[in-house]
C-alpha positions as CSV (number, residue, x, y, z in Angstrom):
1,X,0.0,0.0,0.0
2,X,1.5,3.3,-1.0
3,X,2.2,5.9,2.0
4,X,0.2,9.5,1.4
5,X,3.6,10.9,0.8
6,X,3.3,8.4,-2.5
7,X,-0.1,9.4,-3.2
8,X,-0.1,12.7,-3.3
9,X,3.2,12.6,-5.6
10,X,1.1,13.5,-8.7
11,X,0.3,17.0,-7.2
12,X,3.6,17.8,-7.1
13,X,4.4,17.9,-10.6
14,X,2.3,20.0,-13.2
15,X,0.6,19.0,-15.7
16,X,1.3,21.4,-18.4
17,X,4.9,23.2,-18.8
18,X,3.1,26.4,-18.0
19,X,1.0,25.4,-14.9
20,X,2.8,25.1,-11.5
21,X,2.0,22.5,-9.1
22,X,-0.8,22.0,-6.6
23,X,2.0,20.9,-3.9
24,X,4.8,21.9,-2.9
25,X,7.3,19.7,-0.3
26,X,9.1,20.3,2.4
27,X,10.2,19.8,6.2
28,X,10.4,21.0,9.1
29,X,13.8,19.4,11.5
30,X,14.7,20.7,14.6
31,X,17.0,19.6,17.2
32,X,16.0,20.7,20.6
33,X,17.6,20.8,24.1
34,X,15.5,20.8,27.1
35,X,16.5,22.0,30.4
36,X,15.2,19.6,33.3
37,X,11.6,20.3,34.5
38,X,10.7,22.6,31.4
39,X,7.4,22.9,29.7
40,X,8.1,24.3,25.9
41,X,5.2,25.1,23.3
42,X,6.0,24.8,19.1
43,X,3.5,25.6,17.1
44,X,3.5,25.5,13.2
45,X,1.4,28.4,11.6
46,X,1.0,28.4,7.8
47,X,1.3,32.2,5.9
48,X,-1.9,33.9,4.8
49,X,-3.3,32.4,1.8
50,X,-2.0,28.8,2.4
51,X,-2.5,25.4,4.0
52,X,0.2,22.9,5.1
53,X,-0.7,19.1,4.9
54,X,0.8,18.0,7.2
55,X,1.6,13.9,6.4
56,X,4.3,12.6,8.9
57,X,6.3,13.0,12.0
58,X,9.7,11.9,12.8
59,X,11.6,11.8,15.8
60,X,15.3,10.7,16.9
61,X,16.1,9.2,19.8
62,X,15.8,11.4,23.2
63,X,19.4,11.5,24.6
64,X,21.1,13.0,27.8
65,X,22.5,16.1,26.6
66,X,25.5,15.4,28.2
67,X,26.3,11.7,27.9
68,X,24.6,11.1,25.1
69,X,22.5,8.0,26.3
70,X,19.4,7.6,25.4
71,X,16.1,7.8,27.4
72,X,13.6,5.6,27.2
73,X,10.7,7.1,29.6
74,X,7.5,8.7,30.3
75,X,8.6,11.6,32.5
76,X,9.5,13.6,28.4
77,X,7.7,13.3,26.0
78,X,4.7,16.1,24.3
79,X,1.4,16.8,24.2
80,X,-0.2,17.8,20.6
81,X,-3.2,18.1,18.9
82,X,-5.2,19.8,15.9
83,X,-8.6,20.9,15.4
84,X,-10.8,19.5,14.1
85,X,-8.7,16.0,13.3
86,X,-6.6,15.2,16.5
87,X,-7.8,15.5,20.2
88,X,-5.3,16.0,22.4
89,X,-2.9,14.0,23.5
90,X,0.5,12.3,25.2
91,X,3.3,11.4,23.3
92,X,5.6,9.9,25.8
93,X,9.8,9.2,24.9
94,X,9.2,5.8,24.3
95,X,10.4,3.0,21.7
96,X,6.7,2.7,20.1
97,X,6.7,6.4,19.3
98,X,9.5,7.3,18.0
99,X,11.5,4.0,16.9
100,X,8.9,4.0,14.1
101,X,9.8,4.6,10.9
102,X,7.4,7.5,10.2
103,X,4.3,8.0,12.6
104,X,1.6,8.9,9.8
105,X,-0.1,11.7,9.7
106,X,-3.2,13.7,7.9
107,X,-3.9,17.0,8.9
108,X,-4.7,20.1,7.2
109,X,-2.9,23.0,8.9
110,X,-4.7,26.4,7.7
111,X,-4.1,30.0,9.1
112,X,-5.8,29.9,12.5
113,X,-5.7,26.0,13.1
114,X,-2.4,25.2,13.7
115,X,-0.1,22.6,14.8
116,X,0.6,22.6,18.4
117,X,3.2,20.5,20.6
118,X,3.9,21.1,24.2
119,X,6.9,19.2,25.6
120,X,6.9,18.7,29.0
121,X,10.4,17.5,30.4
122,X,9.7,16.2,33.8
123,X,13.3,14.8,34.4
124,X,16.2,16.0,36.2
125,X,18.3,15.7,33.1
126,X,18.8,18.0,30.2
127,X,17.5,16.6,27.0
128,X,18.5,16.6,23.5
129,X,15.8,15.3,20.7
130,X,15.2,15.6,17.3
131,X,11.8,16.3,15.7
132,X,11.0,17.0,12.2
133,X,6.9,17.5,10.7
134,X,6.8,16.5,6.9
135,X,4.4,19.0,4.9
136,X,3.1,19.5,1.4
137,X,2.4,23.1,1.0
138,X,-0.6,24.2,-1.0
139,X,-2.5,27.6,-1.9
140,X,-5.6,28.1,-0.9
141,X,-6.7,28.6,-3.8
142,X,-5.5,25.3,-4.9
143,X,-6.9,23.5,-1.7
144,X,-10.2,22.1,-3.6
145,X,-8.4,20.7,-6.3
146,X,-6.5,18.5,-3.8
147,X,-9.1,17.5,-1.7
148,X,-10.8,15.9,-4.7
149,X,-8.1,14.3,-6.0
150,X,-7.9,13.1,-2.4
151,X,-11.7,12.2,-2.3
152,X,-11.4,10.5,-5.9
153,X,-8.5,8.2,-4.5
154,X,-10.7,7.4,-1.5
155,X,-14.0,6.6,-3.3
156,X,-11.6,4.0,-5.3
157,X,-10.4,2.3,-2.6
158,X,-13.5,1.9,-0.8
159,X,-15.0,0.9,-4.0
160,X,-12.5,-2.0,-4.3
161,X,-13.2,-2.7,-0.3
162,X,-17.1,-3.2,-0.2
163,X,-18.4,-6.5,-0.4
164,X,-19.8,-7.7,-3.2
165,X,-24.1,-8.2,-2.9
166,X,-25.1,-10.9,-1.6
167,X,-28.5,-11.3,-3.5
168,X,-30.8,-14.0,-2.8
């Protein structure tokens, strides 16, 4: 089965030598040191006029700052959410969250619903982690256009999923 990453590949190219496309790629990686016992917001905003779709996140491994070992607990870890897809909710440093490959994502970030993660660091060690949030920018103009191809994709495939009629 394809990823959405895979899927939504076709945006990304035009379909005429004068039209741009309907996505455009890109990441956001940050490394991040927290101080014991800190509490730190991030919050990912799109410009006026555009939405970010957001389709992954991926996280290192949580380390000691300063002997590099890393953590594997429930005392660090983040609370996120976005409205109207994804209640709100714990993230703790463990294996299961971020020793996967990509934790899938679909969320439509627009101007006024944004991204939000709180990381709480309830330790008495300073903490170095990596985090990066995987996006396909689109205009909103362009919005529609995707969310039918999106739709399209998903009628198909729940098409080929129904079972046949059972008629008498």
């Amino acid at each position: 089965m394809p990823s959405l990453f895979e899927i939504l590949i076709p945006l990304i190219s035009a379909d005429y030598p004068d039209e741009a496309p309907y996505l455009k790629f890109w990441h956001d990686t940050r490394v991040l040191v927290f101080p014991p016992n800190l509490t730190f917001p991030m919050t990912w905003n799109p410009p006026e006029g555009k939405t970010y779709i957001v389709f992954a996140l991926t996280m290192g491994s949580p380390r000691d700052y300063f002997t590099g070992d890393i953590l594997v607990t429930d005392d660090f870890g983040f609370y996120h959410r976005h409205d109207p897809s994804m209640i709100y909710h714990w993230d703790p440093a463990v294996e299961s969250i971020y020793a996967v490959e990509q934790y899938p994502h679909y969320m439509e970030i627009e101007r006024g619903t944004p991204l939000d993660l709180l990381f709480y660091n309830n330790l008495d060690v300073t903490i170095i982690w990596d985090v990066s949030v995987w996006f396909f920018e689109c205009s909103d103009e362009d919005l529609p256009r995707v969310r039918r191809y999106l739709r399209g994709i998903f009628n198909m495939l729940y098409a080929a999923g129904e079972e046949p009629s059972r008629k008498p």
